[in-house]
N, C-alpha and C positions, 0 to 999 in steps of 0.2 A: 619346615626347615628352610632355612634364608637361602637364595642361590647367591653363589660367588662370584665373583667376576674372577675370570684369570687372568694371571699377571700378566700375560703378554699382552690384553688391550689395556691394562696400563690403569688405576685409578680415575681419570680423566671419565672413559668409557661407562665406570658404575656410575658416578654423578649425575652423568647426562640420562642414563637410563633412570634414576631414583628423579631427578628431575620428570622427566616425563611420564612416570607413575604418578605423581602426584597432580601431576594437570590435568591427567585424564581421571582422575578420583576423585580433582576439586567441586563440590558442590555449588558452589556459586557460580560457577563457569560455563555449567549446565544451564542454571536458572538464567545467567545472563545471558544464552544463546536462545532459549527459549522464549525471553522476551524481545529480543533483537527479532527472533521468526513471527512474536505475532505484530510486532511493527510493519516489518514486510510484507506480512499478509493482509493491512491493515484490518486487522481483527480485534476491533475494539472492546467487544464483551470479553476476551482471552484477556488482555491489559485489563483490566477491570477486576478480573478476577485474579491475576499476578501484581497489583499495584501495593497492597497490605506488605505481602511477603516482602517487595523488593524495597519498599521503606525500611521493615525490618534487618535486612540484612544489608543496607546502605550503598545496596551497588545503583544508587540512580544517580550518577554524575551527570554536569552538566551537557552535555552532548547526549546522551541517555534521555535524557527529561526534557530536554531540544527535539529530541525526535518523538517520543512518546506527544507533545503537543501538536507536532506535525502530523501525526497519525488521526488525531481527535479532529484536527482541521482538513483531512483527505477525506474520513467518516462523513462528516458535514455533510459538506460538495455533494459525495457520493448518495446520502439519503435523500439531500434535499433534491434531488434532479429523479432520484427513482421511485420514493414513496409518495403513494396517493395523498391527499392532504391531511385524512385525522391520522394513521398509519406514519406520517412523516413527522407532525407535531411530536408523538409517542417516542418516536425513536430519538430525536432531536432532545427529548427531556432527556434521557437515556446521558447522551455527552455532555450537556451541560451540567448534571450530577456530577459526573466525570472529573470537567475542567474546575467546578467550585472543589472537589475535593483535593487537589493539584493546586490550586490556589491557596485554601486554607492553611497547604502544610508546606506550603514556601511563605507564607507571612508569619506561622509560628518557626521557622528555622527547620525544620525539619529534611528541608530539598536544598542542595544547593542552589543559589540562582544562578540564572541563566539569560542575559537578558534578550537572544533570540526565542528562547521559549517565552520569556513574558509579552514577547513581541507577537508569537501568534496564540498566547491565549486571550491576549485583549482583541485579536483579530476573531478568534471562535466565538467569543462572546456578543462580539457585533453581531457576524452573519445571523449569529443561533435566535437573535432576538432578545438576548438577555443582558441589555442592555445597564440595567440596573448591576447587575452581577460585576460586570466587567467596570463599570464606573468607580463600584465600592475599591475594587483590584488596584487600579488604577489612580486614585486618591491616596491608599496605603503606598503603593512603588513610588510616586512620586515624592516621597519623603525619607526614602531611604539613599544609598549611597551609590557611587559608578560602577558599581557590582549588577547592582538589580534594573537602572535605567540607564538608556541611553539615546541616542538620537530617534534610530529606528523603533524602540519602546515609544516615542515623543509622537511621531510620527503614526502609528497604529493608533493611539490614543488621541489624536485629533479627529482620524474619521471616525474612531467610536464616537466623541461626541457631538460632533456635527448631525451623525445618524439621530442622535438621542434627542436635536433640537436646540443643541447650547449656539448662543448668538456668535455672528462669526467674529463682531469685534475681541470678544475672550479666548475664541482659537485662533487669532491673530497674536493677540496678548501671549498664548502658552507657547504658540511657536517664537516669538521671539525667547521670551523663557528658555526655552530651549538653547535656542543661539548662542544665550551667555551665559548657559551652566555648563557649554562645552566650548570656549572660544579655543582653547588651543587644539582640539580633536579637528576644527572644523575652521574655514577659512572664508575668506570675503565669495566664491563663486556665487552660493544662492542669492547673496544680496545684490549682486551685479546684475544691471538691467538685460548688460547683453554677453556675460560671461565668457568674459575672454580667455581663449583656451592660448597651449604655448606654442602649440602646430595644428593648425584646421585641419592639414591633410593627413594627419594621422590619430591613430586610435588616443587615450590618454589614460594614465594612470596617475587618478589624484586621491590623493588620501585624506581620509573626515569628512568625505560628502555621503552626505545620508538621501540615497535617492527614497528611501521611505517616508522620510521626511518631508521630501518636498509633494510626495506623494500626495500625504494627507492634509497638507494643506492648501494642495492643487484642489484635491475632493471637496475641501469644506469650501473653498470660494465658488463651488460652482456649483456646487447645492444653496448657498446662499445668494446666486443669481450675481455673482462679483465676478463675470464673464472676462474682465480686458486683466486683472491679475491670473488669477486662473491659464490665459494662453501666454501669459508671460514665464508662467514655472512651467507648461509645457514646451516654449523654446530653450527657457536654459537647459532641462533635460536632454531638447533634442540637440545642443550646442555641447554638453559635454559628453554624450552616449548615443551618437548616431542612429545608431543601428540596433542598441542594447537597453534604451529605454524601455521598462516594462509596458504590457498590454495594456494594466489596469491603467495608464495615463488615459490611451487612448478613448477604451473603453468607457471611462465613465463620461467625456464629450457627447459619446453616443446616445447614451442614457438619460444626458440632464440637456443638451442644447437641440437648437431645433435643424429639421432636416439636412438646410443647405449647408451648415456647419457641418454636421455630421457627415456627411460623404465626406467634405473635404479633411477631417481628421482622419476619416477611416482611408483615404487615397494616400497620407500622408505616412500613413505606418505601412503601408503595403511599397510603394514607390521606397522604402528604405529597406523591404526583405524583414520586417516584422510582420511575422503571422500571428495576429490578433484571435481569441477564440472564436470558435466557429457561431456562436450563439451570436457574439459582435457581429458577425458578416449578416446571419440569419435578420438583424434587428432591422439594419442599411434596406436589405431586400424588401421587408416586410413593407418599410415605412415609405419609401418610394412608390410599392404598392397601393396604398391607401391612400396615398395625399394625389396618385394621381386624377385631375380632372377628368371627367365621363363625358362632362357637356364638350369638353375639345380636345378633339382627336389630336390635336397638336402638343397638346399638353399628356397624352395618355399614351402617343410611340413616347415621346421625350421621357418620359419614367421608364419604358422598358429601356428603350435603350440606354439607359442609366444603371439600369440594372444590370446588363451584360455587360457592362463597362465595370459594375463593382466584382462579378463575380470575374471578369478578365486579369483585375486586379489582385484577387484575393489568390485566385490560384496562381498568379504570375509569381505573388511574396514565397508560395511555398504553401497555400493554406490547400485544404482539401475541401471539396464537394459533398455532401450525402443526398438522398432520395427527398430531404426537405427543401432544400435549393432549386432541385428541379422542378419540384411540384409550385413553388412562389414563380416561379421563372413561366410555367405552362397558365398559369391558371391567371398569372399577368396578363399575358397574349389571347388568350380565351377571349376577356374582358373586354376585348376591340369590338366584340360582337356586342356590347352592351352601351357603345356608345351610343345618344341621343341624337335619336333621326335614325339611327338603324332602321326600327319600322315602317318607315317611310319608304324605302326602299320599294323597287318589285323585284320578283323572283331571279333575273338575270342578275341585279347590281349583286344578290344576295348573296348568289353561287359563287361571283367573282370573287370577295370580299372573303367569304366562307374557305376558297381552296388559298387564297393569297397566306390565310391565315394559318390554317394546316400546314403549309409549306413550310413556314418560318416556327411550326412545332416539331415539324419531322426534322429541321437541320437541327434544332436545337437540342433536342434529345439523343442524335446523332453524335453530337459535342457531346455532350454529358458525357455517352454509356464511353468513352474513352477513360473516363475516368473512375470507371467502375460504379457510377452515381444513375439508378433509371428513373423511373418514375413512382408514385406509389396512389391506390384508389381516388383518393383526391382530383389529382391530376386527371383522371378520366372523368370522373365526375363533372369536373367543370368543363369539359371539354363536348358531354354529352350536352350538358342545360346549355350551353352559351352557345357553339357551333350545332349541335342539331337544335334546340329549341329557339334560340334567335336568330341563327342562322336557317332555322326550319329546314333542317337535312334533318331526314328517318335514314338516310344510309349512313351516316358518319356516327349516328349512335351502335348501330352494328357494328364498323369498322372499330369503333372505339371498345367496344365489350371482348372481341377479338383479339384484340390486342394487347388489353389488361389479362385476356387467360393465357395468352403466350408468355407474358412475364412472368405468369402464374400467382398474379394478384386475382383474389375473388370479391367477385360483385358484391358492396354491403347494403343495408340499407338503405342509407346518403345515395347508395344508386341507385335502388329501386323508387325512391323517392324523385330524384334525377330527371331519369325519364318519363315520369310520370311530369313532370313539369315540364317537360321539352315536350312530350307531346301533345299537351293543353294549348303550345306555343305553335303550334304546327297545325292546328287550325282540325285535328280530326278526333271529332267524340267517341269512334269505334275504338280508335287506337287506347285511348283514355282511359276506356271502360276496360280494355284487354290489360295494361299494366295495372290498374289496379286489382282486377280481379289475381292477376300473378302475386303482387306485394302482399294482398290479405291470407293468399293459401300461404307461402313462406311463412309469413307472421301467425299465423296457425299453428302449421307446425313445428315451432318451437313453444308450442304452447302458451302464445300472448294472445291478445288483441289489437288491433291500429291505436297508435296515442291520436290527442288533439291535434298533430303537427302533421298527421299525416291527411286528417281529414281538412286542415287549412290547404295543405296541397291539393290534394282531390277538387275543392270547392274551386280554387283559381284555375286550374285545368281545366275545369267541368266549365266555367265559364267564359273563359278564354276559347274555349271550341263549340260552344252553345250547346253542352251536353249537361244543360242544370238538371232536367226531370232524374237520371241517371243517380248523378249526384245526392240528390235529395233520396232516393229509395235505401242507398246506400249509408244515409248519415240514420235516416229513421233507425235502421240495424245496429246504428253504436248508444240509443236508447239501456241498452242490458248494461255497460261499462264506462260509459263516457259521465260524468258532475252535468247533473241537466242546465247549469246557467254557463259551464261550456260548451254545450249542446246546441243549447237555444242561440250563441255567441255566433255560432260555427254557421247555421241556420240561416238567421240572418243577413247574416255578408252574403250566404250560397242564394237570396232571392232580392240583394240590392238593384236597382239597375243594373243592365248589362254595357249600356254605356260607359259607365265609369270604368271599364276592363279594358275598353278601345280607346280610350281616349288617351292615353300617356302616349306622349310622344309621336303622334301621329300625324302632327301639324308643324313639326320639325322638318327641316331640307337640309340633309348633309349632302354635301361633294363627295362622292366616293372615289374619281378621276384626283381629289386631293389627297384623301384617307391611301389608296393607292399607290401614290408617289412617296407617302411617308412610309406606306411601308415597303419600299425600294429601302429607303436609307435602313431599317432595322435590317433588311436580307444584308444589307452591304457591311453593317456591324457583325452578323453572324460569319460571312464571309472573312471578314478578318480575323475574329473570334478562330473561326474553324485553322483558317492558315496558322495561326499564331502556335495554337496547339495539337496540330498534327502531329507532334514527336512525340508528346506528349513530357518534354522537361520537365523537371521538377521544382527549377526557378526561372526566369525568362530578364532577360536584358535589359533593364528598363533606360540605362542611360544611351541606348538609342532610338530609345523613343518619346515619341510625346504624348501625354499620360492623359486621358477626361478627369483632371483633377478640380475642374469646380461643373456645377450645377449654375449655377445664378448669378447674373450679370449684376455688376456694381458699382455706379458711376462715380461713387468715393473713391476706388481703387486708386493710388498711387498710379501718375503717370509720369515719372522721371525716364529720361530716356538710360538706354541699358546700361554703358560706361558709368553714367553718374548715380545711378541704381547701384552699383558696382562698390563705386569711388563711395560713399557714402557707406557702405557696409563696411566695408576694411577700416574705415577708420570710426567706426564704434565697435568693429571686433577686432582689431589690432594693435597693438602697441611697438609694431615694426613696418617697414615698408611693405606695403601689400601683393602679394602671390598674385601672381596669376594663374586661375583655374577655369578650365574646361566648363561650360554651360551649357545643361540640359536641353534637349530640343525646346523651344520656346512654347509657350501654352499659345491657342490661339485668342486673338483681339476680343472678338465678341462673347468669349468667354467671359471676362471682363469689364470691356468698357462702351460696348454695346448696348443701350438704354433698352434697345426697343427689341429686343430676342430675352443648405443645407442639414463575466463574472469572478471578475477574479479578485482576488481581495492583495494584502500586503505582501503576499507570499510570492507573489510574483514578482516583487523588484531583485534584479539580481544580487548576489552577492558581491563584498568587495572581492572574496577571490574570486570570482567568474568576472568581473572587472578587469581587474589586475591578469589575470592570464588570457584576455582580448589585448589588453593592450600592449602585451609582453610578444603574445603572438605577431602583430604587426607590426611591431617596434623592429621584428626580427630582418624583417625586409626595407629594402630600402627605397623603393616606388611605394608610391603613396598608396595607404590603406583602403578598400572599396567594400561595400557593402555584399551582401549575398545576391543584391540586383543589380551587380555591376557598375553602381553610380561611385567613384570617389568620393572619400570623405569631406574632401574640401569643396564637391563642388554639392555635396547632398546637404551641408552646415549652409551655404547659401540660399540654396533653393527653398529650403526648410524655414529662414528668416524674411523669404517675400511670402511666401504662404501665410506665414507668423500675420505678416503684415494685413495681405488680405482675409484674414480671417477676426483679427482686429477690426477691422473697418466693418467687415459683416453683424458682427457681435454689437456694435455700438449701436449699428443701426437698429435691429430685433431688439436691443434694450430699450433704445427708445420708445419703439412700438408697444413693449411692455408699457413702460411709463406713460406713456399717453392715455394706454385704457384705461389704467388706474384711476389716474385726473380726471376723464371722463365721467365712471362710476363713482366718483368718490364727488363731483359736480350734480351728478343725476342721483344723490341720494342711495345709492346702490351697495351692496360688498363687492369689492375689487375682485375683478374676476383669478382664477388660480392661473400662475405664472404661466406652467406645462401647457393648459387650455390657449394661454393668448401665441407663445412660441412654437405649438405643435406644427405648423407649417413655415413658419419665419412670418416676416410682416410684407408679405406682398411682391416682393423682387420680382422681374421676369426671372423665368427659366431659361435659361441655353442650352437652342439643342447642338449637343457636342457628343458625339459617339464614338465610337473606333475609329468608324471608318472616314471621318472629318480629320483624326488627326495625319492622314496620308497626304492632306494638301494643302498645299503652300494657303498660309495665314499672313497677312499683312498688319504687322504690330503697331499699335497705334506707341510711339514714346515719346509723344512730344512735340515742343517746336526747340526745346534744349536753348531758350533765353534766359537769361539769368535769373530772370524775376519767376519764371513757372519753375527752375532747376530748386531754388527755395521756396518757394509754397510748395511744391511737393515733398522735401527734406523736414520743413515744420511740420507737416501732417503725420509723416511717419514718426516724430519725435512726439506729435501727441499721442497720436493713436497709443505707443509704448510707454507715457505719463512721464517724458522727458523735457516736455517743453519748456519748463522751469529752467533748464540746464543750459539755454543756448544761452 
């Protein structure tokens, strides 16, 4: 029997209620909320198995089928960083079935378009490797109408096929394509050398720039080695979006240019309060790490303390710390013990050396656990081989095992192995014979036996402390398990000369009274480091300070004096009388010009509304807009165009060097050696040691003699270096 409404709530009353009977009855409603939930949950086998039905009953509108391709592109990310590699392939086929079927039924009519979704299914199809997939996608959209493409579509499809290998002159060629299939969406900025904004000092909302756009065409020149274009679409980015330029700008500098660039882009997005992914920071640390020299201890503080300079910077923008950071930061510092002429040493220089260096592990770790970031096995590991084994301390490898159980990390392997190598270094064959007999019962009982790795360790130990007979009783015993021409291999080495064990390094003389005073400066970096983050904020001040934003001196650098450094900006980014703004504490000289002392894909550029509501936000004030690191916008758009500068001038230089090898190899008969191989350390620059705690003292600027004739050769250089010099 129907229920009635009574008259006195009035007809009005039954409507609303029959109304809302029916929305809670709607079947589709359901199903749309259900798939909306496995979006959220990014549950892409749930989508997979709701995708049929939700074609069929046609609730995938375009925001629906926007986000369902964002889900498939979160999937990715997510397998590709947690599944082992065949385990990863597998699941990776998984979405790519996914995204061709999502493909298929937007080229047959089937989906409406959408052209942020096409924008990150040509994006899934890069990362996933299905390159082909996404080409095929991408040939059909680009023949349809302003429905299915658009700038940002233009944009995703140039780093697909940059990735794929297409020449850069034809991704040159599409992005202009680009350009004049939308002139009225889109306006003169990206083609402007130096993109004159309407107010430096504040945020801007300009409509039709496609920063995905400039994205992908940023990515394809600098995968194709077109290094001085490439930093010229990272200044207009950083000339119209401050502080809002995506990560991935940054980020792929990291990836495809060589070190000394690379810090300075990675100082450049931090110094603006852009936190770049943590893998980006992870890369900086790494790479400093490796390129530092062993044979000069001048060269091996100068990388750490560049390192506490990137990580001062990274947590300064706002980024976070993990247990990987500290372990690259510990196992840095370790390495001082591995400098050339160490063994040369006696036992006093050793000890001194030995606690100097502990010191500067205890504060640094100290710093870290602030940030809830400690150490992880690693970290003791190399603290055991370098500090007890080169350093030949038997107590600091105790101190160190102690220490790792109070964090309640457990000894693996790598450690057993470790100390078995530290103590070969320590000059005692009791001790040698005692860890390895500990390592074998362990590896027993888990019912293995020792690999090959472990008996190359044993053998240099055994050597190193003159306990071969030992050695050798014990290799006989890996006869039952060990490949007899690994055996025989193992064998061999364990009855070469004993001489060739002592001899590395032994005929080296380091200064340790020098190695000492350098590491003064690294304590006095930590020092800073530690003052800086005692509160432990969550962003830190940068505009008054002064930043370690280069590594490498370079006698190219622009040397206009400041005013006319100044005067010459305003009037290639203004079109009115030039402002006057506030400038950052000054970099010092010899950073400089001192001869004799660098994953994220499309989805990361912002949107135009997250645009548009920055720049609405600071529209709303009427002092000028600043960054999340305290710097003004007008005075960050400056600083950010002499960086521009010197980062040109670096670039030109390292290209050269490339091209020289070339000519060489290609003179000597040879294949040009691979681009990465000649740029992985740049071509030669000094290093500048410049650390924290340098930027606390007065630096004396070199700008010039400000004569007419040097105020213009220095203004033509900056007009080449930016492929303006045509223009004067």
């Amino acid at each position: 029997m129907a229920t009635r409404c009574p008259a006195v709530f009035s007809n009005r009353r039954c409507s609303i209620k029959a109304l809302y009977s029916s929305l809670v009855e709607d079947p589709d409603l359901d199903f749309i909320n259900g798939f909306r939930q496995a979006i959220s949950d990014v549950n892409v086998q749930q989508l997979i198995r709701l995708f049929p039905e939700a074609q069929k009953r046609k609730i995938l509108d375009g925001t629906l089928l926007w986000r369902t391709v964002q889900c498939i592109h979160e999937s990715l990310r997510r397998r590709r960083r947690l599944f082992e590699k065949e385990a990863r392939r597998e699941a990776i086929e998984e979405l790519i079935e996914f995204a061709e079927q999502i493909g298929n039924a937007i080229r047959k009519g089937e989906l409406e378009p959408d052209r942020r979704a096409h924008m990150h299914l040509i994006t899934v199809f890069k990362e996933s490797g299905a390159q082909a997939q996404g080409i095929a996608f991408w040939e059909w959209l680009e023949g349809q109408d302003d429905q299915y493409v658009g700038l940002d579509v233009y944009g995703a499809a140039i780093e697909l096929l940059a990735v794929n290998g297409t020449p850069l002159r034809e991704l040159e060629q599409l992005y202009e394509r680009a350009l004049q299939r939308f002139p009225a969406s889109f306006n003169a900025y990206h083609l402007s050398p130096e993109a004159v904004v309407p107010d430096r000092e504040k945020a801007i909302e300009i409509k039709g720039i496609s920063i995905t756009l400039l994205q992908g065409i940023l990515t394809a020149r600098l995968m194709r080695g077109e290094s001085r274009k490439a930093y010229l679409a990272l200044d207009t980015a950083l000339r119209l979006y401050p502080v809002l330029t995506p990560p991935r700008f940054f980020a792929i500098f990291v990836e495809e240019r060589p070190l000394a660039e690379a810090y300075t882009v990675f100082a450049l997005a931090c110094r603006a309060g852009i936190v770049l992914p943590f893998d980006t920071a992870r890369k900086v640390l790494t790479a400093l790490r490796t390129n530092a020299d062993l044979s000069s201890h001048d060269s091996h503080v100068a990388a750490l303390r560049q390192m506490l300079s990137v990580v001062y910077m990274y947590i300064g923008a706002g980024g976070f710390i993990t247990s990987n950071v500290v372990n690259e930061t510990v196992i840095a510092i370790c390495q001082i013990l591995r400098l050339h002429g160490i063994a040369g040493l006696n036992a006093e220089q050793k000890k001194r050396l030995v606690s100097s260096t502990l010191d500067a592990i205890r504060k640094t770790l100290e710093m870290f656990a602030r940030y809830g970031a400690t150490p992880g096995i690693s970290a003791f590991n190399s603290i055991i081989v370098n500090l007890g084994g080169y350093g030949q301390s038997k107590q600091i490898i105790t101190v160190a095992l102690r220490d790792a159980q109070a964090l309640g990390l457990e000894a693996n392997h790598v450690t057993r192995r470790s100390i078995l190598a530290a103590a070969g270094m320590q000059d005692n064959k009791e001790y040698v014979a005692e860890i390895w007999q500990d390592l074998v019962h362990v590896i027993e009982q888990q019912g293995k036996k020792p690999e090959a790795t472990d008996y190359y360790v044993l053998v240099k130990a055994a050597r190193m402390s003159r306990g071969v007979e030992f050695a050798e009783e014990a290799c006989q015993a890996a006869k039952a398990h060990l490949p007899e021409a690994v055996l025989q291999n193992i064998i061999e080495r364990l009855r070469s000369p004993i001489e060739e064990e002592q001899a590395s390094g032994q005929g080296e003389v380091l200064d340790v009274s020098s190695l000492l005073a350098k590491m003064e400066q690294l304590r006095a970096d930590l020092a800073v480091l530690d003052e800086r983050t005692l509160s432990r904020p969550a962003t830190h001040n940068f505009a008054e300070q002064r930043l370690p934003m280069f590594i490498t001196s370079l006698s190219a650098q622009q040397n206009l004096p400041k005013q006319e450094q100044r005067t010459f900006y305003d009037e290639l980014t203004t079109e009115q009388e030039p402002a006057k703004a506030a400038a950052l504490p000054e970099e010092p000289a010899d950073a400089l010009t001192d001869a004799s002392t660098s994953e994220a894909g499309t989805s990361d550029a912002p949107t135009q509304d997250a645009l548009t509501a920055h720049a609405s936000l600071h529209a709303s004030t009427p002092s000028p807009a600043v960054s999340t690191s305290e710097i003004p916008f007008g005075t960050l758009r400056y600083e950010n165009w002499k960086t521009i500068n010197y980062l040109l001038a670096l670039a030109e230089v390292n290209d050269n060097a490339y091209n020289s090898a070339v000519d060489k190899a290609i003179t000597a008969g040879m294949a040009p050696p691979p681009r990465e191989k000649v740029l992985r350390t740049g071509s030669g620059q000094v290093r500048s040691y410049y650390g924290l705690s340098d930027t606390n003292s007065t630096v004396a600027v070199d700008e010039g003699t400000g004569e007419v004739e040097q105020i213009e050769k220095g203004r033509s250089e900056i007009l080449r270096l930016r492929g303006r010099l045509a223009e004067v």
